[in-house]
C-alpha positions in Angstrom: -9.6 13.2 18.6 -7.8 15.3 15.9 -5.4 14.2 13.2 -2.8 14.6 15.2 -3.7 12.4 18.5 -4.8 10.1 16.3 -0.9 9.8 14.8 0.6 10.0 18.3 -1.4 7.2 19.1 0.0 4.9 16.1 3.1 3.0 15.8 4.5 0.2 14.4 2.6 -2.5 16.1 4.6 -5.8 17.0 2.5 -8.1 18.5 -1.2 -8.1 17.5 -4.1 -9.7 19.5 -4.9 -12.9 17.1 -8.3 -13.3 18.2 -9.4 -9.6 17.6 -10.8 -9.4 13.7 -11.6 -5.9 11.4 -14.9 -5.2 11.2 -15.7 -5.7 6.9 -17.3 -2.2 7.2 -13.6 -1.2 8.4 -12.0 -2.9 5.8 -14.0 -1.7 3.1 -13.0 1.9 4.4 -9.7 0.4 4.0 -9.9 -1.2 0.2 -11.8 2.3 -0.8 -8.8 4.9 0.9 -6.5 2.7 -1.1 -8.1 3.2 -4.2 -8.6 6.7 -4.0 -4.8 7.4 -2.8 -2.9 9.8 -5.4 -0.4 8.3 -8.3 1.0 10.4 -10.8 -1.0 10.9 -13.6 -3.5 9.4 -11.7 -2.4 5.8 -13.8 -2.9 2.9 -10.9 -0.3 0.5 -11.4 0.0 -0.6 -8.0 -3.0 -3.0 -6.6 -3.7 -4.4 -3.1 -4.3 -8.2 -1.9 -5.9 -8.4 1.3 -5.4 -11.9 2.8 -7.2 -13.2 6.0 -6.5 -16.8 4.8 -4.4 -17.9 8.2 -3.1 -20.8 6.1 -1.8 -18.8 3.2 -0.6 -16.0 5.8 1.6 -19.5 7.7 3.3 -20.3 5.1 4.2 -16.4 4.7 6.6 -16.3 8.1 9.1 -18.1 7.2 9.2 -15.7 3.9 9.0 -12.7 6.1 12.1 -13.3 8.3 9.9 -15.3 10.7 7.8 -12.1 11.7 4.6 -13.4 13.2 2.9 -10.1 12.9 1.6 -11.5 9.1 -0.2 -14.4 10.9 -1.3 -13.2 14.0 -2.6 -9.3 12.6 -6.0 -9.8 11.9 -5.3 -9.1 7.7 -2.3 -8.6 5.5 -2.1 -6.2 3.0 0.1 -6.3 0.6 0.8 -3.4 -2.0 2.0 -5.0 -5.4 2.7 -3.0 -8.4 2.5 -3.7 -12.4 5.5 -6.1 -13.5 5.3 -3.4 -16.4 3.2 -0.8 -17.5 2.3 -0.8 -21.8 0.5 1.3 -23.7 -2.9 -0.3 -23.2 -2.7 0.8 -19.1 -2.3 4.5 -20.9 -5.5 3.7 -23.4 -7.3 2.3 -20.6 -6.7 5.4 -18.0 -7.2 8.3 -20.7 -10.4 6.2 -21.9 -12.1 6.0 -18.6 -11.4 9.8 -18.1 -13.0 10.6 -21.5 -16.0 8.4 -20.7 -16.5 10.1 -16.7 -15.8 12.8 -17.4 -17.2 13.4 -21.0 -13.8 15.3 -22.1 -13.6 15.5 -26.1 -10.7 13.1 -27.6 -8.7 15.7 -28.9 -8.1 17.3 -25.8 -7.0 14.5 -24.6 -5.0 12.5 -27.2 -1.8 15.0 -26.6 -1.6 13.9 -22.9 -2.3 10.4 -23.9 1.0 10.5 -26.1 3.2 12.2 -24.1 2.5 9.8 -21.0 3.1 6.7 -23.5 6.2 8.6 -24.8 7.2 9.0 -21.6 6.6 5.1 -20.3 8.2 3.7 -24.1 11.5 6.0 -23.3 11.7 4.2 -19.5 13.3 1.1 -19.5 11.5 -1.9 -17.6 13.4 -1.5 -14.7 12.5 2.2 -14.5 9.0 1.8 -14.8 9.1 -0.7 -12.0 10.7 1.9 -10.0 8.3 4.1 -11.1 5.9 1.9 -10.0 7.4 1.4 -6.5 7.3 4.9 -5.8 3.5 5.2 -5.9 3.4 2.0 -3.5 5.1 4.1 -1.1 2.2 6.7 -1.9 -0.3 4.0 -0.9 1.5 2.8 1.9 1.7 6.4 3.9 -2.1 7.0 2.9 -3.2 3.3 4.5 -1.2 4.1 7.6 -2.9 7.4 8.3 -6.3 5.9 7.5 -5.7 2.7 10.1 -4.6 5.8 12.8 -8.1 7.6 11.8 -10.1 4.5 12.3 -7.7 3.4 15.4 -6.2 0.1 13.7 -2.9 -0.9 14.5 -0.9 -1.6 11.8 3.0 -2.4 11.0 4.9 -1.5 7.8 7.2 -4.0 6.7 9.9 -4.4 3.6 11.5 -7.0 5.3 9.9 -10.0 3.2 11.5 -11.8 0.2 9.3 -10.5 -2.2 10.3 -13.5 -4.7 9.0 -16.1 -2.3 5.8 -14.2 -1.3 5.3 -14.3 -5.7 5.8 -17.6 -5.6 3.3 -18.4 -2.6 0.5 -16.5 -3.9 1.0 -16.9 -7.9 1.4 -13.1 -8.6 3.0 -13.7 -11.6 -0.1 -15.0 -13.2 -1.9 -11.9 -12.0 1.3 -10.0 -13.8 2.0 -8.5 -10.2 4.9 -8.2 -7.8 5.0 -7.9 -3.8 6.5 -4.4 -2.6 5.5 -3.6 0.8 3.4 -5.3 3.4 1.4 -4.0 6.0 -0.2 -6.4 8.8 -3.4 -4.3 9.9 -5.6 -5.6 13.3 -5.5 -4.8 16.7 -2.4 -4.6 19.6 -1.7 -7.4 22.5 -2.3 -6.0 25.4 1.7 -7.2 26.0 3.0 -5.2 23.5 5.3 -3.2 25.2 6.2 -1.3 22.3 2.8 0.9 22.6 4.1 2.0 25.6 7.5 3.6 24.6 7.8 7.0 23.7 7.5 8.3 20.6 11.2 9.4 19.0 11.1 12.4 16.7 13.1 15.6 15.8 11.7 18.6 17.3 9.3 20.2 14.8 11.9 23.2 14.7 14.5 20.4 13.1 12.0 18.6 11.0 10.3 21.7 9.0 11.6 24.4 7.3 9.8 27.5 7.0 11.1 30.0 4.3 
């Protein structure tokens, strides 16, 4: 199949067969497309916790509007970004690039203090919003990976983000829930894989100048 059968054949997946599990050779494609999906300035602050737990993922429904895809989808993700970014996540990105890529400090050191300039004028807020726009990065990427390797998957920002903190101690991890994704495999009763799939014509969706 091409790209593009493969993202006919997704959608947002509402009921997942419980008893159907990734394979970790899956999943590993799935923790490795993540970490290679594109942020700006190539400075991670988002991160992803992948929980199979099925107790942890229980006490999550009641969090999540009572949405049983997070329990019954064979894995959670969850896309969290950096409660805040310093100047030590700039020092540690521009290090790592000078150390792979054996690029001489000076060359470097003017990027290195206009992205710190540019994080130090941003108040927290902003950088948290800054931040939440690479999650959204992340999130498209995973979706089109889990259509390429034919999982089902269901993108979600109907959670309480405060509670699913709470629940699974991101704060001590200096991390906050964004976006959740339930990955696994559809019940055969879903009878939302059947409907037709609602789009503009391509016409009314792209413009060609």
């Amino acid at each position: 199949m091409d790209i593009i059968d493969h993202l006919k054949w997704r959608y947002a997946t509402k009921k997942f067969n419980p008893l159907k599990v990734i394979p970790d050779e899956k999943l590993q494609t799935i923790k490795e497309a993540f970490n290679l999906t594109a942020t700006s300035f190539g400075l991670q602050t988002v991160s992803l916790l992948v929980v199979s737990d099925k107790d942890i993922r229980e006490q999550l429904v009641s969090h999540s509007y009572q949405q049983r895809q997070v329990l019954e989808a064979s894995h959670l993700l969850i896309i969290c970004i950096q409660d805040d970014i310093s100047d030590s996540d700039v020092d540690k990105l521009f290090d790592t690039v000078s150390s792979l890529r054996q690029t001489p400090s000076e060359v470097l050191e003017p990027y290195r203090k206009d992205l710190k300039h540019m994080m130090q004028k941003m108040s927290k807020t902003q950088r948290q919003e800054w931040s939440v726009k690479q999650a959204y990065i992340a999130l498209g990427n995973l979706m089109t990976v889990c259509a390429i390797e034919r999982i089902d998957a269901c993108p979600m920002e109907g959670f309480i983000p405060q509670e699913y903190d709470t629940v699974l101690k991101l704060k001590e991890r200096n991390l906050k829930s964004v976006l959740l994704l339930p990955i696994g495999y559809r019940a055969e009763d879903d009878k939302f894989a059947r409907f037709e799939k609602v789009r503009k014509t391509l016409d009314e969706a792209v413009i060609t100048l």
